[in-house]
N, CA and C atoms as an extended XYZ file, in Angstrom:
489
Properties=species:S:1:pos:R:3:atomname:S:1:resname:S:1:resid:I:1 pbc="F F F"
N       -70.216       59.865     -174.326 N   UNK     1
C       -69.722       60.823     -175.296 CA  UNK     1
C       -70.696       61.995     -175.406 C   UNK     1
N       -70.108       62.979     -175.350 N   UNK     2
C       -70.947       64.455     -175.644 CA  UNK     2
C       -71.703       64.536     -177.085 C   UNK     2
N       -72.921       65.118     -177.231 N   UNK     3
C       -73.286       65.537     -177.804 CA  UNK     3
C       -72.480       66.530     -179.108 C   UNK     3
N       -71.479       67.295     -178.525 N   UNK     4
C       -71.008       68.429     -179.130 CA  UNK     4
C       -69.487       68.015     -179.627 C   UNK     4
N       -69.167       68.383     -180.682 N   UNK     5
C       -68.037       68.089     -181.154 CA  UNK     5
C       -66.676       69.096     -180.546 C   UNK     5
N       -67.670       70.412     -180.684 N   UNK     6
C       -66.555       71.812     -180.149 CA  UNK     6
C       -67.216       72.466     -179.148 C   UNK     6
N       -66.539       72.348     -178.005 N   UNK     7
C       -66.987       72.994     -176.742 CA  UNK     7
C       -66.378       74.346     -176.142 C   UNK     7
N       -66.503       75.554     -176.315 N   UNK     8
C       -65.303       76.447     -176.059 CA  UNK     8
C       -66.170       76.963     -174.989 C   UNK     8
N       -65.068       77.038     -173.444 N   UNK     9
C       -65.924       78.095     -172.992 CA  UNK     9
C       -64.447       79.297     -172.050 C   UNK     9
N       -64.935       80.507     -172.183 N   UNK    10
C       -64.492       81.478     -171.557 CA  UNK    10
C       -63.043       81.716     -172.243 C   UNK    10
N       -62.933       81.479     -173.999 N   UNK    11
C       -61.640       81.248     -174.049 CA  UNK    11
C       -60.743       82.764     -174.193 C   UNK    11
N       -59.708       83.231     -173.863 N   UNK    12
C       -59.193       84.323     -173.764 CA  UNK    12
C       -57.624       83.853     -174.329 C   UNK    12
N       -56.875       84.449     -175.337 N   UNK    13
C       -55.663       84.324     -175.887 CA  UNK    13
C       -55.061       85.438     -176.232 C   UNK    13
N       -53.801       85.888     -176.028 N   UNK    14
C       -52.678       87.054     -176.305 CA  UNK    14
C       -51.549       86.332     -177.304 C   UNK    14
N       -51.325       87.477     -177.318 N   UNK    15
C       -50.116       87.806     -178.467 CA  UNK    15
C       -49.374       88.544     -177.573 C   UNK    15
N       -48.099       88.019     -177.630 N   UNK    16
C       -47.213       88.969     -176.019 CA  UNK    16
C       -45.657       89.049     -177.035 C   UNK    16
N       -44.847       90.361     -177.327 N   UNK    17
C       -43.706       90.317     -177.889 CA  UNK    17
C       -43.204       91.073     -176.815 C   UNK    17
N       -41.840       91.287     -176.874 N   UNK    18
C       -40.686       92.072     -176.051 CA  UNK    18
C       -41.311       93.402     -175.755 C   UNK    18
N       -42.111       94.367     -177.026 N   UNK    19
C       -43.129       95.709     -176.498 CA  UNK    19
C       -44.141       95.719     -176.071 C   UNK    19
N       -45.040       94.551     -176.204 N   UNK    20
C       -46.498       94.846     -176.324 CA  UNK    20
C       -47.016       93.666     -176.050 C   UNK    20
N       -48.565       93.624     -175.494 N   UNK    21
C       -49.035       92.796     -175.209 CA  UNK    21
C       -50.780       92.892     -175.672 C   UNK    21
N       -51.050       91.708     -176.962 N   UNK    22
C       -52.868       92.001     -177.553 CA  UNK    22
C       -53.305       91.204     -177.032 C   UNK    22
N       -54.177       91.318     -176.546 N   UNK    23
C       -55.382       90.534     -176.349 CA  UNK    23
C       -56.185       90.381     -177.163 C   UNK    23
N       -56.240       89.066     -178.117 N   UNK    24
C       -56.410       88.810     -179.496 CA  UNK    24
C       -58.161       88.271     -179.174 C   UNK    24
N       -58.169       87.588     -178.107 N   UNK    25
C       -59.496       86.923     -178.011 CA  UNK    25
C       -60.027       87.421     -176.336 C   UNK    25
N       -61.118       87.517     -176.164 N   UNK    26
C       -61.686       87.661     -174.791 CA  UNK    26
C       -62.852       87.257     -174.472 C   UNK    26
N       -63.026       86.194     -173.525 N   UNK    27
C       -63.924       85.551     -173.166 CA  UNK    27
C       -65.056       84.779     -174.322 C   UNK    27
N       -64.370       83.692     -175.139 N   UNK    28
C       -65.353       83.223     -176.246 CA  UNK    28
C       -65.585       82.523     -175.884 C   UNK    28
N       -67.232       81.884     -176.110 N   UNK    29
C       -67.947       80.809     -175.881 CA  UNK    29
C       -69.019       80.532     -177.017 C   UNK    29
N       -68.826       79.287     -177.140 N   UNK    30
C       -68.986       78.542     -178.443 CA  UNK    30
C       -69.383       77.416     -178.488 C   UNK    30
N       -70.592       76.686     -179.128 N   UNK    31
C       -70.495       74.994     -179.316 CA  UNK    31
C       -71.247       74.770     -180.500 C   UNK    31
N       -70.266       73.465     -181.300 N   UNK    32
C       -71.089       73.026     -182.689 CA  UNK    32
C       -71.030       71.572     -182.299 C   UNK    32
N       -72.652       70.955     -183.141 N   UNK    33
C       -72.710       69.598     -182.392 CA  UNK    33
C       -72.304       69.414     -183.437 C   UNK    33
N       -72.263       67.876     -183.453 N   UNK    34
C       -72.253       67.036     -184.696 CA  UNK    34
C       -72.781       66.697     -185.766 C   UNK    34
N       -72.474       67.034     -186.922 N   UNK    35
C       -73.411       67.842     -188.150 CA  UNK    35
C       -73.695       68.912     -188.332 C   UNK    35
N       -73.386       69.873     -187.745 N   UNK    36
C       -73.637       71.441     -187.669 CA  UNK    36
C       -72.282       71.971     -188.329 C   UNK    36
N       -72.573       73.258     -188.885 N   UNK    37
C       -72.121       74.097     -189.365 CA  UNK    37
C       -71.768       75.292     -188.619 C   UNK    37
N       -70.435       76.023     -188.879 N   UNK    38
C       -70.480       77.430     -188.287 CA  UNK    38
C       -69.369       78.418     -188.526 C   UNK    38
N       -70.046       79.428     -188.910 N   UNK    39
C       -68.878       80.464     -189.493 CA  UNK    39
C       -68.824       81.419     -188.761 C   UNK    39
N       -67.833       81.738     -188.366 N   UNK    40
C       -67.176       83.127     -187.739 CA  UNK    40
C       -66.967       84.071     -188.654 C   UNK    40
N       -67.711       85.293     -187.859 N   UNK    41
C       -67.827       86.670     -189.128 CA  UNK    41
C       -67.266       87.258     -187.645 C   UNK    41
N       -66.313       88.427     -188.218 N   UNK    42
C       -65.794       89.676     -187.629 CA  UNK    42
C       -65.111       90.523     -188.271 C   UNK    42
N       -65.263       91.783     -188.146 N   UNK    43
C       -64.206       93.009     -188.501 CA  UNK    43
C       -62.776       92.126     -187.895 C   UNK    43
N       -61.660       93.285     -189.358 N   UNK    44
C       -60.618       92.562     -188.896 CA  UNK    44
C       -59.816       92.589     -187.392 C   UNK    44
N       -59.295       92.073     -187.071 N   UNK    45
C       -59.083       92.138     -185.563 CA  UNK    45
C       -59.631       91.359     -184.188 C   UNK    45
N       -61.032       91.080     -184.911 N   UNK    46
C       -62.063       90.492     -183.789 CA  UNK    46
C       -61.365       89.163     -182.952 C   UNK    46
N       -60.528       88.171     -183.615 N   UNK    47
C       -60.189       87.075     -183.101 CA  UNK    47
C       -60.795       85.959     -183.511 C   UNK    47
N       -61.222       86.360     -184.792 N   UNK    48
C       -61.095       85.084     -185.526 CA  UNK    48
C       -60.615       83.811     -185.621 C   UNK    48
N       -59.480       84.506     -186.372 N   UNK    49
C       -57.980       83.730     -186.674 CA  UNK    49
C       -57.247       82.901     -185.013 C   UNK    49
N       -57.345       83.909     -184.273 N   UNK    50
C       -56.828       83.637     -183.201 CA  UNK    50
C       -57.635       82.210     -182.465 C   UNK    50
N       -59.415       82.615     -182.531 N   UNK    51
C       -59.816       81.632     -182.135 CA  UNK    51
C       -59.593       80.118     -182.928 C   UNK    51
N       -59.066       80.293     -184.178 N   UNK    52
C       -59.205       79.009     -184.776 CA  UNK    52
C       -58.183       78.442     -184.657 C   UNK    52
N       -56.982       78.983     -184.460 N   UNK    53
C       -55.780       78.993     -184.363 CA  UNK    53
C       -55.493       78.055     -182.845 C   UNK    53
N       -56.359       78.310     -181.822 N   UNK    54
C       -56.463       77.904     -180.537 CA  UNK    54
C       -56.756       76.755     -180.772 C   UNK    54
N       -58.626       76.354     -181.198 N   UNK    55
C       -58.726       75.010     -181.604 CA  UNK    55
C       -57.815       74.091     -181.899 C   UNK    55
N       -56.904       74.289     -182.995 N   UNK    56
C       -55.939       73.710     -183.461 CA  UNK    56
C       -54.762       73.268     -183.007 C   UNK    56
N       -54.478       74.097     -181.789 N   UNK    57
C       -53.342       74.236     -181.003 CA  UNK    57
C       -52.066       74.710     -181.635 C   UNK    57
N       -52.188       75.861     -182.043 N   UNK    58
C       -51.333       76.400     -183.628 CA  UNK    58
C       -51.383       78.052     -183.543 C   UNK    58
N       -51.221       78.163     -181.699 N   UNK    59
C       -50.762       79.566     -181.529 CA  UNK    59
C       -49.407       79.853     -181.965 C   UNK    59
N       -48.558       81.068     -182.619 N   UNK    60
C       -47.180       80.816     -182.976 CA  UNK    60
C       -46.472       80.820     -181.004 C   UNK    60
N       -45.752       79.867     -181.232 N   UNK    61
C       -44.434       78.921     -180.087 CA  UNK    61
C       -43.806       80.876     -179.418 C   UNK    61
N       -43.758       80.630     -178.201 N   UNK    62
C       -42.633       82.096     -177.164 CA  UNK    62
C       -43.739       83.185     -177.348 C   UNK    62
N       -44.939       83.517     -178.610 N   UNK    63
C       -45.653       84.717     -178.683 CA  UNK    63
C       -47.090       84.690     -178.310 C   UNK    63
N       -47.971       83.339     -178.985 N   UNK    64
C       -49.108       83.164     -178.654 CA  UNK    64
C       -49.243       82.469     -177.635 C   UNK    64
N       -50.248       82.560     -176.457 N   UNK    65
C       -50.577       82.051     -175.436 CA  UNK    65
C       -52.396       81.532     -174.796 C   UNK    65
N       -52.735       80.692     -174.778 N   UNK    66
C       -54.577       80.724     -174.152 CA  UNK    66
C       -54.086       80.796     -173.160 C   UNK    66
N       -54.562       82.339     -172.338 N   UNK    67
C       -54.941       82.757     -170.815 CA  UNK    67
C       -55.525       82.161     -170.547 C   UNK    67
N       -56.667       81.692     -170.687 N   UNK    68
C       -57.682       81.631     -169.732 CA  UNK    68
C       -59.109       80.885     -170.756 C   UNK    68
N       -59.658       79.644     -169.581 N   UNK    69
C       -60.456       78.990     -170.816 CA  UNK    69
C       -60.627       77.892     -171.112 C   UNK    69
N       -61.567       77.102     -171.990 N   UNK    70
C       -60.853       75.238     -172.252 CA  UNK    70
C       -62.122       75.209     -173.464 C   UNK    70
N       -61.647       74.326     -174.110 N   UNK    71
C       -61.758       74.561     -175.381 CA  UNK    71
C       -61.878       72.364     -175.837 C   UNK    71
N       -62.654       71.761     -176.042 N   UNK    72
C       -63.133       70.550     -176.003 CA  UNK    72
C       -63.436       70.148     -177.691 C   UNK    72
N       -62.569       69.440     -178.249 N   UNK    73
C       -62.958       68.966     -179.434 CA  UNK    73
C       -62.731       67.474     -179.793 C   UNK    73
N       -64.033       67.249     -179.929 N   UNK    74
C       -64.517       65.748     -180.231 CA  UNK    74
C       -64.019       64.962     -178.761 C   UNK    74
N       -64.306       65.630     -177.629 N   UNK    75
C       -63.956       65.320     -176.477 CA  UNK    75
C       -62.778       65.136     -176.246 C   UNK    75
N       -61.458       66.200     -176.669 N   UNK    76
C       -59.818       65.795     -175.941 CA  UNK    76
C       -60.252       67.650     -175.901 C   UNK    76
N       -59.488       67.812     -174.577 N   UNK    77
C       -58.806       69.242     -173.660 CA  UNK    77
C       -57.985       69.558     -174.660 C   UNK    77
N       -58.005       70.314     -175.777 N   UNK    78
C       -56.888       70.532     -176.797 CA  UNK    78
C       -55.928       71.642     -175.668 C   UNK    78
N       -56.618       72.164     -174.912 N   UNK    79
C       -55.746       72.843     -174.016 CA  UNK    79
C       -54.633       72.060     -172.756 C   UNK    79
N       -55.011       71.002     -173.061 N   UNK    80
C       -54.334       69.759     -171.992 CA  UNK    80
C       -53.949       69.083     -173.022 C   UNK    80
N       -54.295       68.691     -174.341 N   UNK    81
C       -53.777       67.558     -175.325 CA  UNK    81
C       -52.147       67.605     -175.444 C   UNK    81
N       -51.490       66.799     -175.647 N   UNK    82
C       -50.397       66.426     -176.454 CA  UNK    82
C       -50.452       66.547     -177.827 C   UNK    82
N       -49.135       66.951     -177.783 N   UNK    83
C       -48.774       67.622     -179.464 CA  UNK    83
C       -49.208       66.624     -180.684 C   UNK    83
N       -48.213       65.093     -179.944 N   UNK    84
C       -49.169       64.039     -180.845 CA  UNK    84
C       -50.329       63.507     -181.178 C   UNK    84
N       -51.036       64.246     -179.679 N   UNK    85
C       -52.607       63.804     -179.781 CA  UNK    85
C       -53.584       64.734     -180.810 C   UNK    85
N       -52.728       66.566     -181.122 N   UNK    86
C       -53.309       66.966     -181.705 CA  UNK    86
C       -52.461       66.941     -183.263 C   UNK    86
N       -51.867       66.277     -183.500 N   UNK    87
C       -51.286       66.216     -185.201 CA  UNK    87
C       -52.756       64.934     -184.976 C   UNK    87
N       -53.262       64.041     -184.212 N   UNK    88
C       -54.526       63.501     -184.888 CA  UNK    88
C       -55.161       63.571     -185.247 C   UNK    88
N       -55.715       65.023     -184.788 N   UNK    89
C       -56.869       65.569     -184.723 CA  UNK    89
C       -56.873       66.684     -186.206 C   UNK    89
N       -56.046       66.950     -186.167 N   UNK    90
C       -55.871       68.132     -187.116 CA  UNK    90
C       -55.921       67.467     -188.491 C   UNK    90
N       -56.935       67.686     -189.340 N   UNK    91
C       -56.916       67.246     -190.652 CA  UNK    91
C       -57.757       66.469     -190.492 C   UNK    91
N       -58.357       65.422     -189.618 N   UNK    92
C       -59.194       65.172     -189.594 CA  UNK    92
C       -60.358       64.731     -188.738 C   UNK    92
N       -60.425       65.629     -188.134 N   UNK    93
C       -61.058       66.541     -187.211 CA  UNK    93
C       -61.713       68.176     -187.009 C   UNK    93
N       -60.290       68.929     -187.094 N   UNK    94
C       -60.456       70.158     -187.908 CA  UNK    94
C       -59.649       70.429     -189.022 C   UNK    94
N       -59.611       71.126     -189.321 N   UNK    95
C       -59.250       71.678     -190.588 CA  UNK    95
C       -59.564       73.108     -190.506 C   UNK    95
N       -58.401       73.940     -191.124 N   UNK    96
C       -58.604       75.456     -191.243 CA  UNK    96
C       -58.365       75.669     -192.779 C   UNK    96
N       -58.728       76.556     -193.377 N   UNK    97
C       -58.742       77.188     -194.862 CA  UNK    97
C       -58.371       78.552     -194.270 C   UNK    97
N       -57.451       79.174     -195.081 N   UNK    98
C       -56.850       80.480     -194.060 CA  UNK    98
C       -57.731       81.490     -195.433 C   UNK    98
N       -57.443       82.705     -195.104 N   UNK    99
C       -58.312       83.556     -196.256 CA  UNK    99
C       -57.603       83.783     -197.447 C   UNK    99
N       -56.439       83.688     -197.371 N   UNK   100
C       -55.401       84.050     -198.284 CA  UNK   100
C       -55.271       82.713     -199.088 C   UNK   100
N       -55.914       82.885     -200.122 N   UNK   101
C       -55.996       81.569     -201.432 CA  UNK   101
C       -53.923       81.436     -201.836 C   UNK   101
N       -52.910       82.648     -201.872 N   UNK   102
C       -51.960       82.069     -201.901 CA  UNK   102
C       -51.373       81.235     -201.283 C   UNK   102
N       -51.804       81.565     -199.774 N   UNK   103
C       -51.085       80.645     -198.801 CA  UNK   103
C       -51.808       79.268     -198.818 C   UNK   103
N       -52.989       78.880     -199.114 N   UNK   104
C       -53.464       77.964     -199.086 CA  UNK   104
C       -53.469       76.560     -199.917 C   UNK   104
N       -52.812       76.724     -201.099 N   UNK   105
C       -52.566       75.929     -202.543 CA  UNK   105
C       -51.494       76.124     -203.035 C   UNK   105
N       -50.843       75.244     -203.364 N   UNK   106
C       -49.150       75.380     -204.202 CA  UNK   106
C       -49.870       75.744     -205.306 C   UNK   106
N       -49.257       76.394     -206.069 N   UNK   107
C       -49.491       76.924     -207.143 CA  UNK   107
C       -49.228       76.053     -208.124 C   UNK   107
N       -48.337       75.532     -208.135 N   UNK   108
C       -47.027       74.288     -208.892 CA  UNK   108
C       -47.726       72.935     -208.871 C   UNK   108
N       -48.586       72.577     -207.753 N   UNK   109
C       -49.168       70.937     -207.709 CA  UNK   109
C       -50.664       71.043     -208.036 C   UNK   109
N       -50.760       70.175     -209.243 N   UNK   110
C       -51.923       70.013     -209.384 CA  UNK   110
C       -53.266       69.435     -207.916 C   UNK   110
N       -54.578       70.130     -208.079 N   UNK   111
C       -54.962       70.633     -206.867 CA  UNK   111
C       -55.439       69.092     -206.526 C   UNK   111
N       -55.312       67.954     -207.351 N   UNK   112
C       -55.975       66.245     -206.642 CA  UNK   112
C       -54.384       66.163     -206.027 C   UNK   112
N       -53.864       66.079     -206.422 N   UNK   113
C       -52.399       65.985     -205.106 CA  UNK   113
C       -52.274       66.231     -204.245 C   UNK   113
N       -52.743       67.802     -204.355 N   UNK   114
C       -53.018       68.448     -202.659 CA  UNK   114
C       -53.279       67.739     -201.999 C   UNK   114
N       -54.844       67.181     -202.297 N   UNK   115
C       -55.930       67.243     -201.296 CA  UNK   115
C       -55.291       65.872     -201.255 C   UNK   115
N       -54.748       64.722     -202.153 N   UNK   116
C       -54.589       63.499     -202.164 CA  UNK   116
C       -52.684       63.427     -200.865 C   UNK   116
N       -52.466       64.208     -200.510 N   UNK   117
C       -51.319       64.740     -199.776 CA  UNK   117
C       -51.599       64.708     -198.445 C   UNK   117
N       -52.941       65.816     -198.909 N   UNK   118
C       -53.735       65.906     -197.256 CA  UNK   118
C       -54.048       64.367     -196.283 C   UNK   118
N       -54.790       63.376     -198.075 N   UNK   119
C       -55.644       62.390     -196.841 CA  UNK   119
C       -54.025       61.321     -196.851 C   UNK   119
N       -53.049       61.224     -197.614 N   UNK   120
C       -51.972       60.702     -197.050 CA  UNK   120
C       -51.333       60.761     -195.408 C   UNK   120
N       -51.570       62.304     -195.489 N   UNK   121
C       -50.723       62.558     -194.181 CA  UNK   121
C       -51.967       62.712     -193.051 C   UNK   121
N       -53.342       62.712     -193.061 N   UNK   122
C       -53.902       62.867     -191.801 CA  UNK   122
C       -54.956       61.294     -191.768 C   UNK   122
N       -54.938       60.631     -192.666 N   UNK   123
C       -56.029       59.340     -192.602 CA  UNK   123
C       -56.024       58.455     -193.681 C   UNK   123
N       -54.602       57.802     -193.836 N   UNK   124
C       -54.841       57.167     -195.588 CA  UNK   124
C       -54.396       55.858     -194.886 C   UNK   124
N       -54.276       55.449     -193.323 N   UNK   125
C       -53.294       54.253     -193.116 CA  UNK   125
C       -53.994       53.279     -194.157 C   UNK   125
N       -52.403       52.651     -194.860 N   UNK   126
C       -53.297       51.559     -195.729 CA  UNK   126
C       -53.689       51.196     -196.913 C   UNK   126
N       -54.152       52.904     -196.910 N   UNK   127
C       -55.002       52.875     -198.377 CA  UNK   127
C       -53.986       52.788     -199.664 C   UNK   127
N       -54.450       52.205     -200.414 N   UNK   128
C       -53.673       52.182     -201.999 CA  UNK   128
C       -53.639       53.471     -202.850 C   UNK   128
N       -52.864       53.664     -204.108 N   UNK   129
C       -53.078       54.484     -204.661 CA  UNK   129
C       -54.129       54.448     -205.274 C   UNK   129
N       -55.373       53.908     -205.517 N   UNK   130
C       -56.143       54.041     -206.698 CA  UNK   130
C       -57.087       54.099     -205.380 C   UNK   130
N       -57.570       53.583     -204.137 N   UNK   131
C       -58.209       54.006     -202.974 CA  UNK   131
C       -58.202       55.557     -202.577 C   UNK   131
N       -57.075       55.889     -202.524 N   UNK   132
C       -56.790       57.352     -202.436 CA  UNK   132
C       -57.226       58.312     -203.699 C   UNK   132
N       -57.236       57.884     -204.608 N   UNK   133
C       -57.677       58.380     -206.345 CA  UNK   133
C       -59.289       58.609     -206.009 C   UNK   133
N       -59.650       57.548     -205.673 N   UNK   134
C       -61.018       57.100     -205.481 CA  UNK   134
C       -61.606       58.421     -204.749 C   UNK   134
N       -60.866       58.330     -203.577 N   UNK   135
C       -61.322       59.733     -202.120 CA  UNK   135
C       -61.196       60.934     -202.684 C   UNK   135
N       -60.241       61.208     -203.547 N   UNK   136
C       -60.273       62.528     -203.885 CA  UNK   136
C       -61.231       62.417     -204.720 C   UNK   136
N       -61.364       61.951     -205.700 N   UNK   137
C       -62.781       62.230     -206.627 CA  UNK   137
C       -63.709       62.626     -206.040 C   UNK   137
N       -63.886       61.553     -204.925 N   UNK   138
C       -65.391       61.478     -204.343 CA  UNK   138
C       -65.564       63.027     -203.401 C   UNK   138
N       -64.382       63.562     -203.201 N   UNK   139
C       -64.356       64.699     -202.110 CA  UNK   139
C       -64.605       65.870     -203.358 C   UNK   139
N       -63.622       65.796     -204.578 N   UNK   140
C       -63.933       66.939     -205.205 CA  UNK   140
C       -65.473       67.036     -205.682 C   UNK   140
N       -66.128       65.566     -206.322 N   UNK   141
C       -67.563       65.458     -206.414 CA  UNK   141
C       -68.635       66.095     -205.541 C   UNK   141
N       -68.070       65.688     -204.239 N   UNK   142
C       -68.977       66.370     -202.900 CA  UNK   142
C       -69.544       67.869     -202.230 C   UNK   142
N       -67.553       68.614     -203.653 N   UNK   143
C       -68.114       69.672     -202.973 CA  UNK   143
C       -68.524       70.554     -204.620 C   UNK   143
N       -69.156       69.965     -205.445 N   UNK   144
C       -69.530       70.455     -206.598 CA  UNK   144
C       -68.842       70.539     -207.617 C   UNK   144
N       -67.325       69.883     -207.655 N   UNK   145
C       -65.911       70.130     -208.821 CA  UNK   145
C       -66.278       69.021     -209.357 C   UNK   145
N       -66.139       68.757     -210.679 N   UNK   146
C       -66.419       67.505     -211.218 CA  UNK   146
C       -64.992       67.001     -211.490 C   UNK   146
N       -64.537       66.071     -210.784 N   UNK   147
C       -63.349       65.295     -210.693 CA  UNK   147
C       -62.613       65.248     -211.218 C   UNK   147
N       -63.111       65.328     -213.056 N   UNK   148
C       -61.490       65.082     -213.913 CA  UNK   148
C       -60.514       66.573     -213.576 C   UNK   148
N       -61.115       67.859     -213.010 N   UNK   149
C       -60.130       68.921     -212.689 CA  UNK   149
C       -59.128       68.707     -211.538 C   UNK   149
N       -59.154       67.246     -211.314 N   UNK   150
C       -58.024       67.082     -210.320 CA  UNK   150
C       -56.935       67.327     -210.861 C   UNK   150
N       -56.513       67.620     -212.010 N   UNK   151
C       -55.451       67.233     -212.914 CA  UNK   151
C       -55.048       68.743     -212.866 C   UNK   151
N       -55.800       69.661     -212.537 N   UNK   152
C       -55.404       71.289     -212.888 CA  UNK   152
C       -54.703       71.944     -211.688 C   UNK   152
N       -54.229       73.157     -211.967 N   UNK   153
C       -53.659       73.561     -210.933 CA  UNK   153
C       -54.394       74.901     -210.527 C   UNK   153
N       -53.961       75.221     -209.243 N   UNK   154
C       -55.141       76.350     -208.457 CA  UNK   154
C       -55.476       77.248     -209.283 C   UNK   154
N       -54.559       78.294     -210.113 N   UNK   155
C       -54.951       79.163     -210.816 CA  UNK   155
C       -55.927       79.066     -212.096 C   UNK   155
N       -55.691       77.744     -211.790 N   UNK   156
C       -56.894       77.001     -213.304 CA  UNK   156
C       -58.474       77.183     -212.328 C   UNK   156
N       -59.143       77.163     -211.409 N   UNK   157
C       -59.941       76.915     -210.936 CA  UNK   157
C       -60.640       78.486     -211.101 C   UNK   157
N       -59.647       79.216     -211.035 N   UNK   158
C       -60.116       80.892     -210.940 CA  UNK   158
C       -61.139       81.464     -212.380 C   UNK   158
N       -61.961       82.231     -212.178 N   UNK   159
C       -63.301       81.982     -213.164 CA  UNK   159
C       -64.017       81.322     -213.911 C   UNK   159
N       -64.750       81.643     -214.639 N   UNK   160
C       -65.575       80.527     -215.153 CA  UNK   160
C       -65.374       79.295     -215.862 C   UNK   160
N       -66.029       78.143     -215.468 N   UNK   161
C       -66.010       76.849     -215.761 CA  UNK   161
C       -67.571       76.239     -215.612 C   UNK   161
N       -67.270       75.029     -216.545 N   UNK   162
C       -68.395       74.658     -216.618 CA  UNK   162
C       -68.718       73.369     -216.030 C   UNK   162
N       -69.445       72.721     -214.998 N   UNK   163
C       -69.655       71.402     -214.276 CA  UNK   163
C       -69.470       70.426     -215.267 C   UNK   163
């Protein structure tokens, strides 16, 4: 097993419609091991989105395309993977947070549902409801929310609060 969780090398991806043809990404190369951290900064346009979008295998279907490239996470060819191999991977494996806080949170479901939604559908085989209760706490705890705000909804999270 590799060292590296994300291996990208030479990756190149378009955006191709009936007029036009972008070249959203060109030649990226990239690796985060295991335990590492890493954020992509660019002016808008750079290929961000596009690159994360690749990882994921979540170019949009007839428009987005990877030219050119291979791209290795947690050791499967996401560029060779199967569709089912990457609904495995996705959620828990990667995970994307898009920038747009609307698109990202129902507004309507309180935000421990969400996330308690999330580990249903990408890693709960099994687990009970009060197991799953358990995970979200421990996830909202982890990342500094003190747990009983599972109960609130996204727009509740927006300014000040107190731990």
């Amino acid at each position: 097993m590799s060292d590296k969780l994300l291996e990208i090398q030479n990756l190149s991806a378009e955006y191709k419609t009936d007029d036009t043809r972008v070249y959203a990404a060109s030649g990226v190369n990239l690796s985060l091991g295991y335990g590492e951290t890493l954020g992509l900064v660019g002016e808008t346009g750079a290929g961000k989105t596009t690159t994360a979008l690749s990882i994921k295998g979540l170019l949009p279907d007839k428009v987005g395309k990877i030219t050119a490239g291979n791209i290795v996470l947690d050791g499967i060819d996401v560029t060779k993977a199967s569709e089912a191999d990457m609904r495995l991977l996705r959620g828990s494996t990667v995970s994307m947070i898009f920038q747009d806080p609307m698109s990202s949170l129902n507004p309507v479901i309180p935000v421990g549902k969400q996330i308690q939604e999330a580990l249903e559908l990408h890693n709960a085989e099994g687990q009970s409801a009060a197991e799953l209760d358990a995970q979200v706490d421990s996830l909202l705890e982890m990342v500094g929310i003190p747990s009983r705000r599972k109960k609130e909804y996204p727009h509740q999270f927006s300014g000040d609060w107190s731990p």
